[in-house]
Kinemage of the C-alpha trace (Angstrom):
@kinemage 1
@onewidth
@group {chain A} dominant
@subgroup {mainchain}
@vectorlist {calphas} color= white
{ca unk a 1} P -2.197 36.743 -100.566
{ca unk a 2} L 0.298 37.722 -97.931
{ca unk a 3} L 1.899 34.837 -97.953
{ca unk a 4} L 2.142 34.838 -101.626
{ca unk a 5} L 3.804 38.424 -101.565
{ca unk a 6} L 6.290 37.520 -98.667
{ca unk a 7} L 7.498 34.381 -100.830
{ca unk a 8} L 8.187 36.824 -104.073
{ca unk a 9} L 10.159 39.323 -101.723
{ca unk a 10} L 12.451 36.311 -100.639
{ca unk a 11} L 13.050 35.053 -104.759
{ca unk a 12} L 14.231 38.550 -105.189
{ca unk a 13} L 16.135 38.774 -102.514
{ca unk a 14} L 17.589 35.521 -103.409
{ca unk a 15} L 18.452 36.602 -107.287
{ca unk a 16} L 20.383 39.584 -105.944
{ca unk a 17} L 22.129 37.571 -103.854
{ca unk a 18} L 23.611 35.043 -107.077
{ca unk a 19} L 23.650 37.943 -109.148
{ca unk a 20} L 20.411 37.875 -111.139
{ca unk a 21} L 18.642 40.412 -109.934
{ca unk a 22} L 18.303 44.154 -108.215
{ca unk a 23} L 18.051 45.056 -105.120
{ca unk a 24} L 14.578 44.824 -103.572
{ca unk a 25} L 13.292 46.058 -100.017
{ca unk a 26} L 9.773 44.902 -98.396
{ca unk a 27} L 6.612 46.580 -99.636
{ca unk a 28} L 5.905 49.444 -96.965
{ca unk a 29} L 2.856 47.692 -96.025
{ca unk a 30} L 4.893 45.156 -94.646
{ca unk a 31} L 7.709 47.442 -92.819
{ca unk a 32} L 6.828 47.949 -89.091
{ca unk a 33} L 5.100 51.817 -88.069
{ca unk a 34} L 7.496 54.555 -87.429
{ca unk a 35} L 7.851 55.188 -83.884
{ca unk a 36} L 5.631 58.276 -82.963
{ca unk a 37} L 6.335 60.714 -80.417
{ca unk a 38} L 9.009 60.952 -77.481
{ca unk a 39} L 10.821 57.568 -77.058
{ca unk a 40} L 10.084 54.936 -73.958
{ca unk a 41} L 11.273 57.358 -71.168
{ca unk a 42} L 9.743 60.333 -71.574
{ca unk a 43} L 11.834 61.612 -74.013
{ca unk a 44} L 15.499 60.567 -72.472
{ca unk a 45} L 18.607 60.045 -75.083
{ca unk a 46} L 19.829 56.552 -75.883
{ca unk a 47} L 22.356 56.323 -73.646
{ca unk a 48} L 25.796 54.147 -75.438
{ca unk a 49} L 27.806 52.421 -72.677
{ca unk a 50} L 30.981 52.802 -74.233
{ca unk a 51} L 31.393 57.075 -73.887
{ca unk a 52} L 34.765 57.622 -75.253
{ca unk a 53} L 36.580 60.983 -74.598
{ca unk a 54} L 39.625 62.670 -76.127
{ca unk a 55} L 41.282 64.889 -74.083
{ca unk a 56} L 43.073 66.908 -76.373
{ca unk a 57} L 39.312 67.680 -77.957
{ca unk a 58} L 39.008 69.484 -74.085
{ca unk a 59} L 42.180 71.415 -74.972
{ca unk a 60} L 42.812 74.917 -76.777
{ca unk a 61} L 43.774 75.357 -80.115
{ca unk a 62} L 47.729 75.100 -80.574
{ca unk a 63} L 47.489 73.334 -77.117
{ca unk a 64} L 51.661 72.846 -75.793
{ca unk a 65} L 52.597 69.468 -75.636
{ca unk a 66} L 55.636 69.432 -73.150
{ca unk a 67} L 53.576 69.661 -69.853
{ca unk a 68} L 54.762 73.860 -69.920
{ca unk a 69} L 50.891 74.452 -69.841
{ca unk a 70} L 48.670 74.031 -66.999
{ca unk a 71} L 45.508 72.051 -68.382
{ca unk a 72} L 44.444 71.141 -65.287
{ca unk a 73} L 40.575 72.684 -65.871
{ca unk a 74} L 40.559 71.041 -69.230
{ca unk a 75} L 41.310 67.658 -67.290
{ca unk a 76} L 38.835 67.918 -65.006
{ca unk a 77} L 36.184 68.660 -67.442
{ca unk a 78} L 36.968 65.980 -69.546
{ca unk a 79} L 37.226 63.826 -66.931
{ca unk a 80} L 33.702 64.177 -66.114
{ca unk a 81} L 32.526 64.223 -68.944
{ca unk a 82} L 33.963 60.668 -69.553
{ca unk a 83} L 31.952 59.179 -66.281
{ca unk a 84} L 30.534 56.071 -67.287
{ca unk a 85} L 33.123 55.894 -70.152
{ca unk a 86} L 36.844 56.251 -71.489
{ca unk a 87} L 39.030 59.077 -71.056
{ca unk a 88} L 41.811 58.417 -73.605
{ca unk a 89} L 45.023 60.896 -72.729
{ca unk a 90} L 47.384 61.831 -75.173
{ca unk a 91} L 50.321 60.473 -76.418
{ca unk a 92} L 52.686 62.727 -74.830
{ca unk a 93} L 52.753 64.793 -70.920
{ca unk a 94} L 50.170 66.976 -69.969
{ca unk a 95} L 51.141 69.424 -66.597
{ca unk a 96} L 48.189 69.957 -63.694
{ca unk a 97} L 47.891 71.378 -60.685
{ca unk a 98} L 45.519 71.427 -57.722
{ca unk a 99} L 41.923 72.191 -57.457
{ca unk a 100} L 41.384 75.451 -55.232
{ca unk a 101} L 41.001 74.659 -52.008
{ca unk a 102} L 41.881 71.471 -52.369
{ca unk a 103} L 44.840 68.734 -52.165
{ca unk a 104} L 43.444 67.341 -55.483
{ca unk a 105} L 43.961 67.376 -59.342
{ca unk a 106} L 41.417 65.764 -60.486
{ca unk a 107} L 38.573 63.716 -58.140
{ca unk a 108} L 36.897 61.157 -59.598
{ca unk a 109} L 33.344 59.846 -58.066
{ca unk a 110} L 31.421 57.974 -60.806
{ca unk a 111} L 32.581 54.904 -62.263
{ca unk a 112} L 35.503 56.038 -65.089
{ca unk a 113} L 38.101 54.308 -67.184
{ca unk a 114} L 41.432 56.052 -67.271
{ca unk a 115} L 43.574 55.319 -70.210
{ca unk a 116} L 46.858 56.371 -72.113
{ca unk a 117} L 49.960 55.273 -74.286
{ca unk a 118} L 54.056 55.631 -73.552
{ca unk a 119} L 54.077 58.666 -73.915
{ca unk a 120} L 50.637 60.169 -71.657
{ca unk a 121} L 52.149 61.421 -68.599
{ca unk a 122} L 49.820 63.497 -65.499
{ca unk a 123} L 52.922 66.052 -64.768
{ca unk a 124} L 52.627 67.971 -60.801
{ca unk a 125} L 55.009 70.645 -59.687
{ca unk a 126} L 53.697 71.065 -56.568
{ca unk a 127} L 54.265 69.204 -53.499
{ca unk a 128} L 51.316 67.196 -50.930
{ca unk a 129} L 48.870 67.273 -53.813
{ca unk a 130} L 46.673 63.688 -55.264
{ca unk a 131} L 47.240 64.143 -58.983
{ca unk a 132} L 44.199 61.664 -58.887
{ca unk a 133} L 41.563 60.963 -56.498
{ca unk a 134} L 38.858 59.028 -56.374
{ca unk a 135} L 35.990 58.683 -53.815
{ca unk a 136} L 33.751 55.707 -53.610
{ca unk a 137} L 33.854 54.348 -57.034
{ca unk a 138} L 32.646 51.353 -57.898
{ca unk a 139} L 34.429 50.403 -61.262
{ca unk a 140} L 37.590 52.250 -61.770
{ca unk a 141} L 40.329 51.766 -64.165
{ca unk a 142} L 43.609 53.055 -64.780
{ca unk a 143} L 45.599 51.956 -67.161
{ca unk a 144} L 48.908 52.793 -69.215
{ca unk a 145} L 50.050 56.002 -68.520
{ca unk a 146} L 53.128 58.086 -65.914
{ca unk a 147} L 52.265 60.317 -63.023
{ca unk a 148} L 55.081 62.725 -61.955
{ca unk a 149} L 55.613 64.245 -58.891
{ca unk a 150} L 58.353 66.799 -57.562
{ca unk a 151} L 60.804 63.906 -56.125
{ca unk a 152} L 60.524 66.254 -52.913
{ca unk a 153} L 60.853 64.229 -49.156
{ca unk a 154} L 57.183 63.970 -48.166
{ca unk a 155} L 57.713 64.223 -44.209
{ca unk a 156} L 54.440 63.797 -42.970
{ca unk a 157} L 52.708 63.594 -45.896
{ca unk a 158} L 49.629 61.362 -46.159
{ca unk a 159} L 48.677 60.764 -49.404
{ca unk a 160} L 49.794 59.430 -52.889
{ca unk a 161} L 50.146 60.562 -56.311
{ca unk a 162} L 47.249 58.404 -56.683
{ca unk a 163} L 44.828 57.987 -54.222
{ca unk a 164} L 41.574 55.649 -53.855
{ca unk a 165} L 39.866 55.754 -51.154
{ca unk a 166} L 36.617 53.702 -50.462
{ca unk a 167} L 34.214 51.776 -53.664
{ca unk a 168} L 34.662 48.509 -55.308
{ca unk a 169} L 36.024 46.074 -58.019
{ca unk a 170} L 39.268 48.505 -58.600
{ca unk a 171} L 42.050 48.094 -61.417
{ca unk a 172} L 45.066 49.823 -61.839
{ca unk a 173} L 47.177 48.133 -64.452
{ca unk a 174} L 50.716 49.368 -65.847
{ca unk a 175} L 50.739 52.784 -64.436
{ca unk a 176} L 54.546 54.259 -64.139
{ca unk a 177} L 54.398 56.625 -61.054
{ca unk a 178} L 57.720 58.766 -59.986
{ca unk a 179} L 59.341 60.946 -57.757
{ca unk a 180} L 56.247 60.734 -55.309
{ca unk a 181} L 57.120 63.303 -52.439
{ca unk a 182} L 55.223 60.663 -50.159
{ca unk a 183} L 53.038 57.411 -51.461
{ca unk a 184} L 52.842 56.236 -55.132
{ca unk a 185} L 49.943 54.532 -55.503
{ca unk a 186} L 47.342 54.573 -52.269
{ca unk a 187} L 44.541 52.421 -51.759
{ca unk a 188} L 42.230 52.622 -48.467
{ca unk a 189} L 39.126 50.505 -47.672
{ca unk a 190} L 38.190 49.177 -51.339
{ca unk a 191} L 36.377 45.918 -51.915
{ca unk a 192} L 38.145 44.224 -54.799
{ca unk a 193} L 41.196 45.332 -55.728
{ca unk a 194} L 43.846 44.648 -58.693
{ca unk a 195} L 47.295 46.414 -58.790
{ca unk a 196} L 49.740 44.446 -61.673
{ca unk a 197} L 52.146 45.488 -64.280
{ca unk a 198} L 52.721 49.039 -62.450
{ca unk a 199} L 56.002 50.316 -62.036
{ca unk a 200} L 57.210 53.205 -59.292
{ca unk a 201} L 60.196 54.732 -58.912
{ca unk a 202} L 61.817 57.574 -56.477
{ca unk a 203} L 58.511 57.292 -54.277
{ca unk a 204} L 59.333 58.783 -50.379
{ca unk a 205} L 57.452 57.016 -48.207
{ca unk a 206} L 55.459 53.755 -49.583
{ca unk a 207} L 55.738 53.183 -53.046
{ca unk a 208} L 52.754 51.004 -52.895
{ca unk a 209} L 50.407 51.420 -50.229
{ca unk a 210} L 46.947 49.338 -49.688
{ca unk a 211} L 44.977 49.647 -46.673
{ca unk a 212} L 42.527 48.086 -45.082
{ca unk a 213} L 40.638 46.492 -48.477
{ca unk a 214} L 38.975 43.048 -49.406
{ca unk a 215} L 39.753 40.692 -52.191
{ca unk a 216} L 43.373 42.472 -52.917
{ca unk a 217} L 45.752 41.202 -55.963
{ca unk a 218} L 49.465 42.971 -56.159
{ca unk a 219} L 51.239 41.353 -58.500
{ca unk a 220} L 54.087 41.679 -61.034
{ca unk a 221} L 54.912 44.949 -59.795
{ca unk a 222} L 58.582 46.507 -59.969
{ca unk a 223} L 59.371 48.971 -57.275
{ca unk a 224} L 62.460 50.921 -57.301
{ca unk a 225} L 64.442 52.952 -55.209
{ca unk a 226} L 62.381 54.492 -52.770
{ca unk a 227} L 62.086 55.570 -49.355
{ca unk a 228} L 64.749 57.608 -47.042
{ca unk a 229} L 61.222 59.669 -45.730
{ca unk a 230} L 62.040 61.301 -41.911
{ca unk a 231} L 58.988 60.862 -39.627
{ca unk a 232} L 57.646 63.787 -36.947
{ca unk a 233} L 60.325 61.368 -34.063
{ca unk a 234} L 62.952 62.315 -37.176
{ca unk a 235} L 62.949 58.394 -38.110
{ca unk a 236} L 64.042 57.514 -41.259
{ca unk a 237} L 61.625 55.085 -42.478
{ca unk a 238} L 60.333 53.262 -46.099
{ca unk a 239} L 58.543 50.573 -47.533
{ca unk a 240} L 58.586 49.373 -51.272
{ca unk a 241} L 54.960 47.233 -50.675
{ca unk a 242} L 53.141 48.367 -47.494
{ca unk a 243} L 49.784 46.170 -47.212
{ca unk a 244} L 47.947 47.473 -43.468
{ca unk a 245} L 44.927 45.633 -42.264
{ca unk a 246} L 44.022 43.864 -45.340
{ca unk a 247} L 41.847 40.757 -45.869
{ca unk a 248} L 42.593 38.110 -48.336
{ca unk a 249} L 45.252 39.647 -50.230
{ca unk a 250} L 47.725 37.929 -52.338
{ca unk a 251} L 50.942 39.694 -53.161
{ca unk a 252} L 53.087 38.025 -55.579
{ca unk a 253} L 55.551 38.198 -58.626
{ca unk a 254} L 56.988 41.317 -57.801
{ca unk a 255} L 60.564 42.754 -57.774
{ca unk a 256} L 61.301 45.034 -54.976
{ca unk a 257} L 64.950 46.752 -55.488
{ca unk a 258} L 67.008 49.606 -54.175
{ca unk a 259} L 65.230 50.877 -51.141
{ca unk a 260} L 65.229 52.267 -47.972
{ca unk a 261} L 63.178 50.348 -44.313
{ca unk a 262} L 61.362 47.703 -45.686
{ca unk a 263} L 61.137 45.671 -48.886
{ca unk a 264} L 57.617 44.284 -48.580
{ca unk a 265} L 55.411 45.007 -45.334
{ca unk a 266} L 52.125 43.217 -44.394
{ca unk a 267} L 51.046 44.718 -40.975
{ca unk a 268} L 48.257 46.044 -38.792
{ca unk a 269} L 48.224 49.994 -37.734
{ca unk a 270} L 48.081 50.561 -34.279
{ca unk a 271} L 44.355 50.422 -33.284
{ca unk a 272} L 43.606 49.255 -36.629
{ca unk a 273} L 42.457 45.716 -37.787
{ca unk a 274} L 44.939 43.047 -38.149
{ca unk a 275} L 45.312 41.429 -41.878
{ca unk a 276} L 43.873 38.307 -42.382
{ca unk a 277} L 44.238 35.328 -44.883
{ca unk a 278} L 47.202 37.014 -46.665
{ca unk a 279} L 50.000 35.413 -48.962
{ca unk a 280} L 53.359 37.193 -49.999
{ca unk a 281} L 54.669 35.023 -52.618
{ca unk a 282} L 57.132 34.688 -55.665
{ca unk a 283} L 58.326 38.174 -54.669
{ca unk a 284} L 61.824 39.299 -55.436
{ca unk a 285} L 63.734 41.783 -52.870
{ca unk a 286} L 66.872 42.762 -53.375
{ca unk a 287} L 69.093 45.734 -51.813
{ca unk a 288} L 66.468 47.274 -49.168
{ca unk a 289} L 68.335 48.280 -46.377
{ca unk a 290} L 68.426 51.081 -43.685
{ca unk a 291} L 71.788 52.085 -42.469
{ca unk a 292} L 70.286 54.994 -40.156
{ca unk a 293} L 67.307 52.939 -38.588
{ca unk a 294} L 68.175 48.917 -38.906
{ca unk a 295} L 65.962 48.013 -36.795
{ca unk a 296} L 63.311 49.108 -39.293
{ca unk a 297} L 65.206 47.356 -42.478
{ca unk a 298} L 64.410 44.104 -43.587
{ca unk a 299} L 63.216 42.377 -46.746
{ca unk a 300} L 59.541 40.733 -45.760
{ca unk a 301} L 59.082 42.028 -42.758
{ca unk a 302} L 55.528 40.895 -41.185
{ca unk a 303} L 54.369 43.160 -38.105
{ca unk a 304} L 51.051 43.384 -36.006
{ca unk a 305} L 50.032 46.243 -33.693
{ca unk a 306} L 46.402 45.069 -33.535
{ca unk a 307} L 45.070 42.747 -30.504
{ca unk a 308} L 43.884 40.301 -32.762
{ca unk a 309} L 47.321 38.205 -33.363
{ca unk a 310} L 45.936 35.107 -35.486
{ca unk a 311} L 46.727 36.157 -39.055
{ca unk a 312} L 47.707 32.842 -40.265
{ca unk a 313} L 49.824 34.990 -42.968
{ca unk a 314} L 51.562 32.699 -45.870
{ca unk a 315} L 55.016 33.389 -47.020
{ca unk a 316} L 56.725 31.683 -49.515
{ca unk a 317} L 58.809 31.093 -52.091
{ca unk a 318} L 60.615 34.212 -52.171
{ca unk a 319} L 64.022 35.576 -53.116
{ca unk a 320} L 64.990 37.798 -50.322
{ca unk a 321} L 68.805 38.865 -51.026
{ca unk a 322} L 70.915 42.092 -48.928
{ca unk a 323} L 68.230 43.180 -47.160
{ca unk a 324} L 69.578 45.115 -44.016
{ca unk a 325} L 69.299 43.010 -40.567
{ca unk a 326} L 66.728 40.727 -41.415
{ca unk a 327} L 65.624 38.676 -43.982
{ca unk a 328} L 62.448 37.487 -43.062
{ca unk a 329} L 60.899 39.181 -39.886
{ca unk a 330} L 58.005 37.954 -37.953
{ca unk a 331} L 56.251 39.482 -34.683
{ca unk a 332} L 52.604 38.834 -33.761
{ca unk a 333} L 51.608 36.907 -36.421
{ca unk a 334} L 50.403 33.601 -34.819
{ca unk a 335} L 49.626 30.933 -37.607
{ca unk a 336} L 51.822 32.446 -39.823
{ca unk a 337} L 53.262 29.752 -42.260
């Protein structure tokens, strides 16, 4: 009989499919029970993967949209309330300022995407402040929007506009940073790490800055004017592409213009660990000079303060073009091709 009942539900089904027929639904007998109770869990909400936030839902009614507001509370609450998720900015500059107490917009500590349009911009008036940190995140994305800093000389600054610092599998992808009072982007001690399509401009010290990490990718970066940043000895240092203590790293595709120091350095810190098993190639640098310090000024310029010596660094097929007194510079990199 059940059979017999399951075969007329499919004939109907099948003449309301050509046309014949109405629309039929199985018998309730033959529906599955309604859950009862508390679902598996004890209770717990269905979580969906894909959270997405709006910030401008975090912001006030008649909310400015010419960064002359601070919405720097309104960030941070969207932010976490995006963890897991997508925090979509808007299409046009938003201004923030520092936590209390802290050297920090917005932190970041649970695994977040980070995404805008043209026209998003993370605005900072202030000067030695992270517009964006993040602390041991595994699973972080930025992607497609401008952080602004003051454009101030960052003497003895150490940070960047946007700092990461520690996690894994990283991915910052066609970010515009400028006028970074010290670093533009800064990446310490991350396992996994993708920097490509980003461009920074006016940055002080190192426009882009990664440090010893694992598994690093910079590529088709453009880098623009930066440097001219006075160390405590009143040095006048810069670096377009600074890359300190890093293992298996490949660095190519870029363009590297218009700076002060260095165009592109791949070095150990003193004390630190020396990089290992790391390719510059495809690179453009162009116009990176030093008139003040020229021993510091050079277009790849690959140096090594740790005792281990044997980096076997690869560089090739670059276009290296008025860069200050060197070209190429090499100094206790043994193996280096």
């Amino acid at each position: 009989m059940r059979l017999a009942t399951q075969i007329a539900i499919v004939a109907a089904c099948l003449l309301v499919f050509l046309g014949l027929g109405t629309v039929c639904q199985p018998s309730s007998s033959s529906l599955p029970p309604a859950p009862q109770g508390d679902p598996p869990g004890g209770g717990a909400e269905i979580v969906i993967d894909d959270v997405r936030v709006l910030l401008t839902e975090f912001l006030p009614t008649g909310y400015a949209e010419d960064a002359s507001v601070d919405y720097s509370v309104e960030l941070r609450a969207a932010a976490r309330a995006a963890e897991h998720g997508v925090l979509v900015l808007p299409d046009f500059p938003v201004l923030v300022s520092r936590a209390a107490g802290e050297h920090w917009c917005v932190r970041l500590t649970a695994p977040t995407t980070i995404a805008g349009t043209t026209g998003s911009a993370l605005v900072v008036l202030q000067d030695d402040v992270q517009v964006l940190r993040a602390e041991g995140v595994d699973g972080l994305v930025l992607r497609d929007f401008r952080v602004v800093g003051t454009g101030n000389d960052g003497a003895g600054l150490a940070h960047g506009l946007v700092q990461v610092f520690q996690g894994s599998d990283l991915r910052i992808e066609g970010l515009r940073i400028e006028d970074a009072d010290a670093d533009g982007i800064a990446v310490a001690r991350v396992r996994g790490v993708t920097i490509e399509d980003c461009v920074v401009t006016n940055a002080s010290k190192a426009a882009l800055y990664v440090n010893h990490s694992e598994r690093v990718h910079v590529r088709g970066n453009t880098v623009v004017d930066f440097g001219g940043h006075r160390t405590a000895a009143n040095e006048v240092i810069g670096v377009g592409v600074q890359l300190s203590g890093n293992v298996d790293l490949v660095c190519s595709d870029n363009v590297v213009a218009g700076g002060v120091g260095v165009g592109i350095l791949c070095n150990a810190l003193a004390g630190g660990d020396a990089p290992v098993g790391n390719v510059l190639a495809g690179n453009r640098v162009r116009g990176v000079a030093n008139p003040t310090n020229p021993g510091a000024s050079s277009g790849i310029r690959l140096a090594n303060g740790s005792g281990e010596t044997f980096t076997q660094t690869v560089v090739r097929g670059n276009s290296i073009r008025g860069c200050g007194r060197y070209g190429i510079y090499v100094e206790n990199h043994d193996g280096a091709l």
